[in-house]
C-alpha positions in Angstrom: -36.3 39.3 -24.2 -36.6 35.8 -22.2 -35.6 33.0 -24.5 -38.9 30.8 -25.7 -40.2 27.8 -23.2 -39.8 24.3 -25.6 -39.7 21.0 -24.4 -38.4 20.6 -21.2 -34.3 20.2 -20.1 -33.1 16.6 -21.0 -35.9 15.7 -23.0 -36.1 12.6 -25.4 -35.1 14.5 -28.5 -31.4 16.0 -27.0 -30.9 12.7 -25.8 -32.0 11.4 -29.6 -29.3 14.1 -31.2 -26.6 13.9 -28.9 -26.4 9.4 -29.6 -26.8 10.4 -32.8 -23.5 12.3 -32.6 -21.3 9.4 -31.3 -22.2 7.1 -33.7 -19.9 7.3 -36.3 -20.6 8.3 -40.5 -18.4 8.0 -43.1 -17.5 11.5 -43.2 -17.6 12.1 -39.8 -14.8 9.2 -39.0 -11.8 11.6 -37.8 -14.1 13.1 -35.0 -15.7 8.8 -33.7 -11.1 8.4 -33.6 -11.3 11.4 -31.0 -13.6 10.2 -29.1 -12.7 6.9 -29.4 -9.3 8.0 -27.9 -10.5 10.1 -25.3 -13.1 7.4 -23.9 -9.7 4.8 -23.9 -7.6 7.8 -22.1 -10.5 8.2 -19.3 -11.3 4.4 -19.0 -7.1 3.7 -18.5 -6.6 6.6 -16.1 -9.3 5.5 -13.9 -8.7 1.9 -13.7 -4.6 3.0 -13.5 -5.7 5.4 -11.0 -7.8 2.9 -8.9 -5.0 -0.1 -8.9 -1.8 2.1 -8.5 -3.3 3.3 -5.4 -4.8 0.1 -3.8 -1.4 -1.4 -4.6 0.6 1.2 -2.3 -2.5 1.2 -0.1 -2.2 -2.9 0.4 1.8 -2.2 0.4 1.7 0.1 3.5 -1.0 -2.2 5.0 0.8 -5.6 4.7 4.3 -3.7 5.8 2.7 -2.2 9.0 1.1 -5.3 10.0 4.2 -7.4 9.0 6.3 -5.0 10.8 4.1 -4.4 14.2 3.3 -8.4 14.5 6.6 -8.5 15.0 8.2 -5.3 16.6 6.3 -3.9 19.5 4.4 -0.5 19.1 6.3 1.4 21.8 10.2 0.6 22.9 10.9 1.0 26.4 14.7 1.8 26.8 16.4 2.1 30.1 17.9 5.1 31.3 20.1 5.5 34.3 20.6 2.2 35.2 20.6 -1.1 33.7 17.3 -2.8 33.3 18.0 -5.1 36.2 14.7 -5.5 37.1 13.1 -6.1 33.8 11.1 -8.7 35.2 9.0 -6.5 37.8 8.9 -3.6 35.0 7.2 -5.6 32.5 4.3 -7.2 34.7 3.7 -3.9 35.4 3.3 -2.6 32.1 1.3 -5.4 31.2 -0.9 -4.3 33.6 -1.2 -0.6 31.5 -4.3 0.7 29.8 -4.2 -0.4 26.3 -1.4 -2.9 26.2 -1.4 -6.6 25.3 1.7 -7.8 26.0 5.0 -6.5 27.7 8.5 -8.5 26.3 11.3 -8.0 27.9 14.1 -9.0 25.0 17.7 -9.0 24.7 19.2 -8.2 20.8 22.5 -8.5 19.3 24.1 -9.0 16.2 26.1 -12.3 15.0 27.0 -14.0 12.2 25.2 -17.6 11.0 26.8 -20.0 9.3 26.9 -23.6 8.4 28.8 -25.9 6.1 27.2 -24.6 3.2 27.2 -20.5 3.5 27.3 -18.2 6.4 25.8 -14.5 6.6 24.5 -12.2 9.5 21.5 -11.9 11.2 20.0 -10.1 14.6 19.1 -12.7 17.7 16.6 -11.6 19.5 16.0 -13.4 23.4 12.6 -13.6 24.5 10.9 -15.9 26.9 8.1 -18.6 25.6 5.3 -17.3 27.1 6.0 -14.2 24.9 6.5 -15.3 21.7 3.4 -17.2 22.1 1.7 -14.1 22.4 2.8 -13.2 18.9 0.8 -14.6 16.1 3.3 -13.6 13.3 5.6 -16.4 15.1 3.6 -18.8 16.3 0.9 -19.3 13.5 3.5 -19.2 10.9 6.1 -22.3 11.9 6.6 -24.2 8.8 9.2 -26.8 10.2 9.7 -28.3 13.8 8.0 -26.7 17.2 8.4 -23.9 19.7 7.9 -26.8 22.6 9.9 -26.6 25.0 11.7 -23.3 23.7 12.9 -21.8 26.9 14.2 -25.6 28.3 16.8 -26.2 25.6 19.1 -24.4 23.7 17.7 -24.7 20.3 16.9 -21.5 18.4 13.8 -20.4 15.6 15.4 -18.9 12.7 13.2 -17.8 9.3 12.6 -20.1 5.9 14.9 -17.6 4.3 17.4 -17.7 6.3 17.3 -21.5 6.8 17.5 -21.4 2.7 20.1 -19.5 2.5 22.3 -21.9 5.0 20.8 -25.4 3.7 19.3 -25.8 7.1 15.8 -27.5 8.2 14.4 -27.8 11.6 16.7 -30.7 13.8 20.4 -29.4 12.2 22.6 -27.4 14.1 23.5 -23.7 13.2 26.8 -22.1 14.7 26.8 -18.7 15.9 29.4 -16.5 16.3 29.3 -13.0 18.1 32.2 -10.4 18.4 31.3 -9.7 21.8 32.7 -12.6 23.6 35.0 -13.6 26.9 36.7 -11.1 28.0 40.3 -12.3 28.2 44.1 -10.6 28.9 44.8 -10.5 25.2 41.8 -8.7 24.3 37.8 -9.9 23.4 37.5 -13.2 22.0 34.6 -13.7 19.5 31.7 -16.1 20.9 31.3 -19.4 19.0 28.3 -21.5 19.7 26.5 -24.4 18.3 22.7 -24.6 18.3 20.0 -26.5 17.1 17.2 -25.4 15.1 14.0 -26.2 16.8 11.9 -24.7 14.6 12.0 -22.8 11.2 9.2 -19.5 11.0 8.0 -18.1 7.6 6.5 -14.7 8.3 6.1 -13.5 4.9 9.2 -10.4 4.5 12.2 -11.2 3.4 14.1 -8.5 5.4 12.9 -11.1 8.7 12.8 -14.0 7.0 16.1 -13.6 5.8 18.0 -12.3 9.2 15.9 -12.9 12.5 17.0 -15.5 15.1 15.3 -16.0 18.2 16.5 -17.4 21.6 15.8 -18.3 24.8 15.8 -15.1 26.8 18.3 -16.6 29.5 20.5 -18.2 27.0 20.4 -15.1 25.0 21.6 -13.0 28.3 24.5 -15.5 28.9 25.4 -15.5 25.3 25.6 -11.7 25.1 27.0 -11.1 28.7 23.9 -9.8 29.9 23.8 -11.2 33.4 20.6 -10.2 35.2 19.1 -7.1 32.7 17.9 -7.5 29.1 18.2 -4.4 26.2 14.6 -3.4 25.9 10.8 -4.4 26.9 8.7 -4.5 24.0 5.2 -3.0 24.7 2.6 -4.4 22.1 -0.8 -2.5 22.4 -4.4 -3.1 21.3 -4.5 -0.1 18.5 -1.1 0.6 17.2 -2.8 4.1 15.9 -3.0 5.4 20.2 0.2 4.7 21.4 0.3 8.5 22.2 -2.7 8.0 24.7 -0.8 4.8 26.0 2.5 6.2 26.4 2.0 8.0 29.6 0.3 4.9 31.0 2.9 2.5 30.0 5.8 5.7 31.5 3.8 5.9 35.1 3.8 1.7 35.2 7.3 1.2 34.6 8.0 3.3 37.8 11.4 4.0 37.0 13.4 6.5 34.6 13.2 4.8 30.7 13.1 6.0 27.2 10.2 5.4 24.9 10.4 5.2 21.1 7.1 4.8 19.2 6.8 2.0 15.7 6.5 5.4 14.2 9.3 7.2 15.3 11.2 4.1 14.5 10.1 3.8 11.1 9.2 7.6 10.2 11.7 7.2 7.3 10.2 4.2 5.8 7.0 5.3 6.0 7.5 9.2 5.5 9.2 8.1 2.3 6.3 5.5 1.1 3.6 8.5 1.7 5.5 11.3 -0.7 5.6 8.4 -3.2 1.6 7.7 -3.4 1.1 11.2 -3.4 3.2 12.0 -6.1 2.1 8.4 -8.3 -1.6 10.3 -7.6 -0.8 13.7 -8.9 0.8 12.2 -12.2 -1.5 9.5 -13.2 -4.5 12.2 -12.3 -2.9 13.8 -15.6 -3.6 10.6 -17.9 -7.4 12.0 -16.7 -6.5 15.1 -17.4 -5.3 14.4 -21.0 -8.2 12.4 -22.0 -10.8 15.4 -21.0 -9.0 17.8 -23.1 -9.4 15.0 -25.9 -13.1 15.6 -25.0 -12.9 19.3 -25.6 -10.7 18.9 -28.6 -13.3 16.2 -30.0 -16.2 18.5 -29.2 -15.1 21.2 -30.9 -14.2 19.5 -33.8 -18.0 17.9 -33.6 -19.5 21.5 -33.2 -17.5 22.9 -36.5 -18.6 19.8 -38.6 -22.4 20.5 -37.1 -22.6 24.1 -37.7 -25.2 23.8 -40.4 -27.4 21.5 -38.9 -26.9 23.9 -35.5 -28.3 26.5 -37.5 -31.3 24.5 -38.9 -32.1 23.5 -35.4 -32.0 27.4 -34.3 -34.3 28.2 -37.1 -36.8 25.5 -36.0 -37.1 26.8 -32.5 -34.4 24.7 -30.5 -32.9 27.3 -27.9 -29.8 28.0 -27.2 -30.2 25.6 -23.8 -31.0 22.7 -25.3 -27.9 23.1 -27.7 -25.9 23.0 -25.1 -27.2 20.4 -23.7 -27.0 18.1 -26.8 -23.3 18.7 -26.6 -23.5 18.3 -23.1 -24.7 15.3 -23.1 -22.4 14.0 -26.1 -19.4 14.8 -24.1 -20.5 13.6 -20.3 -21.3 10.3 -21.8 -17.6 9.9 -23.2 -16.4 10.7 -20.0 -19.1 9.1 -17.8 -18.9 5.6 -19.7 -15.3 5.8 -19.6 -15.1 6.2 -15.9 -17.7 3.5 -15.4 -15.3 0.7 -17.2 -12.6 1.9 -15.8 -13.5 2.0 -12.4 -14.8 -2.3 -13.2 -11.6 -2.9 -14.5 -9.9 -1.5 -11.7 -11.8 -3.6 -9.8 -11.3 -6.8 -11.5 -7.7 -6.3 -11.8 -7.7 -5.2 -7.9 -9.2 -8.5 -6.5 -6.8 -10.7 -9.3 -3.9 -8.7 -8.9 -1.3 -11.5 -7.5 -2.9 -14.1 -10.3 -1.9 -11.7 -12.7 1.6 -11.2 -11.3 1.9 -14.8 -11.3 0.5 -15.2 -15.3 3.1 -12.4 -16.3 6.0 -13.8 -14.1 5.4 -16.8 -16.5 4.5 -15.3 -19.5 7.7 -13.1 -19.3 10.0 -15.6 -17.6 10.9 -12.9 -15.2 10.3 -12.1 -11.6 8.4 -9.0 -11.5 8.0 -8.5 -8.0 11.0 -9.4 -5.8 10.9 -10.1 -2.6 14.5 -9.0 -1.9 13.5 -5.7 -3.1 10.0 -5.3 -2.2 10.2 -7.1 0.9 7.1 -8.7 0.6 6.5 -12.5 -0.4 3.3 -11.3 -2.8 1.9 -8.3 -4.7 -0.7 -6.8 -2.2 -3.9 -4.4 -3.4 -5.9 -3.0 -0.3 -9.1 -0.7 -2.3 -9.6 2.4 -0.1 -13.7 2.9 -0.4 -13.0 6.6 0.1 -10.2 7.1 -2.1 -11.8 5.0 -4.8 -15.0 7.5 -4.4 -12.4 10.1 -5.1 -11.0 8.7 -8.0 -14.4 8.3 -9.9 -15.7 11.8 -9.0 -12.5 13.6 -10.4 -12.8 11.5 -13.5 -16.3 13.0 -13.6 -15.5 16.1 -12.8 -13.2 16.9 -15.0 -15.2 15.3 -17.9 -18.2 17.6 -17.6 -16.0 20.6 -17.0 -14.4 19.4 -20.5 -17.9 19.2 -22.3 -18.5 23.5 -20.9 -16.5 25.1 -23.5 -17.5 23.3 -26.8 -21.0 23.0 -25.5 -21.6 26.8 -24.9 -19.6 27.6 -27.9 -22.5 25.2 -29.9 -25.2 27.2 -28.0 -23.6 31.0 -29.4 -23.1 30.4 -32.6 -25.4 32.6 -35.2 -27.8 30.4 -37.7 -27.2 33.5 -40.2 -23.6 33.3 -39.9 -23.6 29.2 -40.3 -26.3 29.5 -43.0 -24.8 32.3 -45.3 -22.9 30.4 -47.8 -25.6 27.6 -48.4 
């Protein structure tokens, strides 16, 4: 027997019973709490949802860019043979498809110090006309200049580091290195005075704190490098193709040499940030999670209290369909409302994030986000369009798949059974 045509799906008067139902009555108190809970749970695991991972989005961002403005995207190593003729490798490279800038550096490890404190830090020789073709250095100089770098023997060292010391731009800086003369009772470190002829502020700690850089020639001398240099750094114009440019920048180079790719070279760091989103994703998914089955808990407490008034409908001529749908519709909008303000406060608190940091540094007298420890100099939030997409539709998702149960269980139960003890 095919169930009688009413009124159509959705129509005014399911909508009419189903608002009716969230507004609360004396006696029907317990069951608004539920759902007052569950449309807190779903609105907080969204918007947690939503900022926890444009946080660790903006996190990996500013790191990769903070990190690849400054290291180059592939490493060329030499193999065989010192790289004597850096000079000829590197215009040839520069020549490559895909890259920007070749760099020919020399690196070594030292140890700073001043009157006031000492500590150690990685020098780093490159030539002028290099550094000027990186914009983390050169649009980033907070004290003196970078002119006439490769003339002189002054050095550019970062804020932090120039904190750390008591240093500004025009005072000298002494740098020793345990690599030094080579002499008949054994290696003699290598002490040397420079001035600081400028002072860089890139925005990590972990180079702000500990990067030095030299003129490439006086770097050689002062690391007995006569004629080669430790490494060319290849910078190209998409950091994600350094696969397709590798071979191009290994036939240029005309010579046997070792390349190491930024990802090779931070597959820990990054590996490591990856498992932690993913993880952070699967347990705040479960905040959703909890809220829909206060939805279902909610509902079902809602169809037990409306049993009678069920059974009146039945016996009116509403079908089982549009039952369902009343409970339906009493559930989804928990969950879709829910979602909605969460996903706007995500937003808002997405686009204010550092002003909030700030406001609760204060309020708390704390610092919440170190720089020591988090590297970066601010609290970055980078919102992923897809990933926010995602977000939403699993918060929706799982809130009509909540409203199935109770709904259907409205829809079967018998008027005679509800009705029998009135």
């Amino acid at each position: 027997m095919s169930e009688p045509s009413g009124t159509r799906p959705f129509s005014r008067y399911e909508w009419m019973l189903s608002l009716r139902y969230l507004r609360a009555r004396r006696k029907e108190g317990f069951i608004s709490v539920i759902a007052g809970f569950s449309f807190l749970g779903i609105m907080l695991g969204v918007a947690t949802l939503i900022i926890v991972m444009a946080v660790m989005n903006g996190f990996r961002a500013e790191l990769l860019d903070k990190i690849l403005g400054l290291n180059g995207h592939l490493l060329v190593q030499p193999l065989e043979k010192p790289l004597t003729d850096w000079d000829e490798v590197a215009a040839r490279i520069s020549q490559a498809q895909g890259v920007r800038l070749a760099a020919p550096i020399v690196e070594g490890q030292a140890l700073a110090s001043s009157p006031f404190n000492a500590g150690g830090v990685l020098i780093r020789g490159i030539r002028l006309k290099d550094m000027e073709g990186l914009p983390s250095i050169v649009n980033n100089i907070k004290q003196g200049s970078l002119g006439g770098f490769d003339d002189g023997q002054g050095v550019a060292i970062g804020r932090r580091l120039a904190d750390q010391l008591s240093l500004r731009a025009g005072d000298n800086i002494t740098l020793v290195s345990p690599k030094g003369a080579v002499t008949p009772m054994g290696t003699t470190p290598r002490i040397k005075v420079y001035k600081i002829a400028a002072v860089f502020e890139i925005g990590m700690s972990e180079y702000d704190s500990a990067m030095v850089f030299m003129p490439l020639k006086e770097a050689q001398a002062y690391f007995n490098r006569a004629g080669d240099v430790t490494a060319i750094e290849v910078y190209t114009d998409n950091p994600d193709r350094v696969d397709v440019y590798r071979k191009a920048v290994q036939d240029a180079a005309k010579r046997p040499i070792f390349i190491i790719d930024w990802r090779q070279r931070n597959a820990t760091f990054f590996n490591a940030l990856q498992v932690e989103r993913n993880v952070m994703f699967l347990i705040l998914t479960l905040i959703v999670l909890v809220a829909a089955l206060n939805i279902v808990s909610g509902l079902i407490m809602l169809v037990k209290d409306k049993g009678q008034d069920i059974a009146i409908l039945r016996t009116m001529g509403a079908t089982q369909g549009a039952i369902m749908r009343v409970f339906l519709i009493t559930g989804a909008a928990i969950g879709v409302v829910g979602t909605i303000v969460g996903f706007l406060l995500g937003v808002v608190v997405c686009l204010n994030i550092e002003s909030i940091r700030r406001f609760l540094s204060w309020l708390t007298n704390t610092e919440l986000f170190s720089p020591e420890l988090y590297f970066l100099s601010h609290l970055p939030a980078r919102m992923d369009t897809g990933e926010t997409v995602a977000v939403v539709l699993m918060a929706l998702v799982l809130s009509l798949l909540a409203t199935l149960y109770p709904s259907w269980r409205a829809a079967r139960l018998d008027p005679v059974e509800a009705l029998r003890y009135e």
